[in-house]
C-alpha angles and dihedrals in degrees: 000000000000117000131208102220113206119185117220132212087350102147100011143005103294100005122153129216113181124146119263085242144045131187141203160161112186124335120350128163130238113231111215112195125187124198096180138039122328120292155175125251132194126204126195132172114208113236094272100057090029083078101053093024134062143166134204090230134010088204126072142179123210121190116221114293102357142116121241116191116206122196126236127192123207131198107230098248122209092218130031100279109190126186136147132273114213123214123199125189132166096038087292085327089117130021117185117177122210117196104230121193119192107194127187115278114273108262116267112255111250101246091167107195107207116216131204118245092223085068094052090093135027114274123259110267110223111238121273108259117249114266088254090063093041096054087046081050095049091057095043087062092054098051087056100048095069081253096126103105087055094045088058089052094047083053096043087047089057102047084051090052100049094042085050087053093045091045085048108043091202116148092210090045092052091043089051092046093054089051090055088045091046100046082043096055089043092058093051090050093052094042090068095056 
């Protein structure tokens, strides 16, 4: 971000030092620098720049030898606009103008990113296998995560659990052994997606 530097109370109790000329192209801050005891500091833009230009506060205080930065913001502009920037010390004591230029915002640079055609829509998603191949799948996984000892259980778990419901002949015994078929078999198919 440019910044405008002005020098406060350089040579003499409230003196300014600021350069003739300021440019600029979008926000940029003022400096204000004092070299002596603490001070206040008024900022003005002329007509022109108080369009395009603008500060939080007119009014600023600076401590003894220290640097406050104030933010101006800036409108982008379509042409050149200049004006003047007044500067006040000393309660009205001491005036100093700088002659501020905002100018457009540079072009940006033409950094074309070429895209293939094949990105302009969403990629064809192949088909969900029928149940047959995700339960083949599913064991399959398990097989391959190491999961087999507990498969067999699970098996084994369920073949205990039927031949108990058919010893029993119990209705809510046969009712409880097909949910725990059915969430099982559940598990193992979404497993495999």
């Amino acid at each position: 971000m440019p910044t405008l530097s002005v020098e406060l109370n350089g040579d003499a109790v409230h003196s300014i030092r600021a350069p003739d000329r300021f440019e600029a192209s979008g926000p940029f801050s003022v400096a204000l620098e004092n070299l002596g005891r603490s001070t206040h500091v008024h900022l003005h833009f002329d007509d022109e720049l108080d369009r395009v230009c603008s500060i939080g506060e007119t009014n600023h205080y600076v401590d003894d030898e220290s640097t406050r930065r104030v933010h101006v913001t800036a409108d982008d502009v379509e042409e050149s606009i200049t004006g003047k920037l007044k500067i006040v010390t000393g309660y009205g004591s001491n005036t100093r103008y700088v002659d501020v230029r905002v100018d457009p915002p540079p072009a940006a640079e033409a950094d074309e990113i070429v895209v293939d055609e094949a990105f302009a829509e969403p990629p064809e998603r192949p088909p969900d296998p029928p149940p047959r191949q995700r339960a083949a799948n599913a064991v399959v996984g398990v097989v391959e995560r190491g999961g087999l000892p507990a498969a067999a259980l699970g098996l084994l778990a369920v073949v205990a659990g039927v031949a108990f419901a058919l010893t029993v002949e119990s209705v809510v015994v046969s009712v409880a052994v097909g949910v725990v078929l059915t969430v099982s078999l559940a598990a193992v198919l979404l497993g495999a997606v």
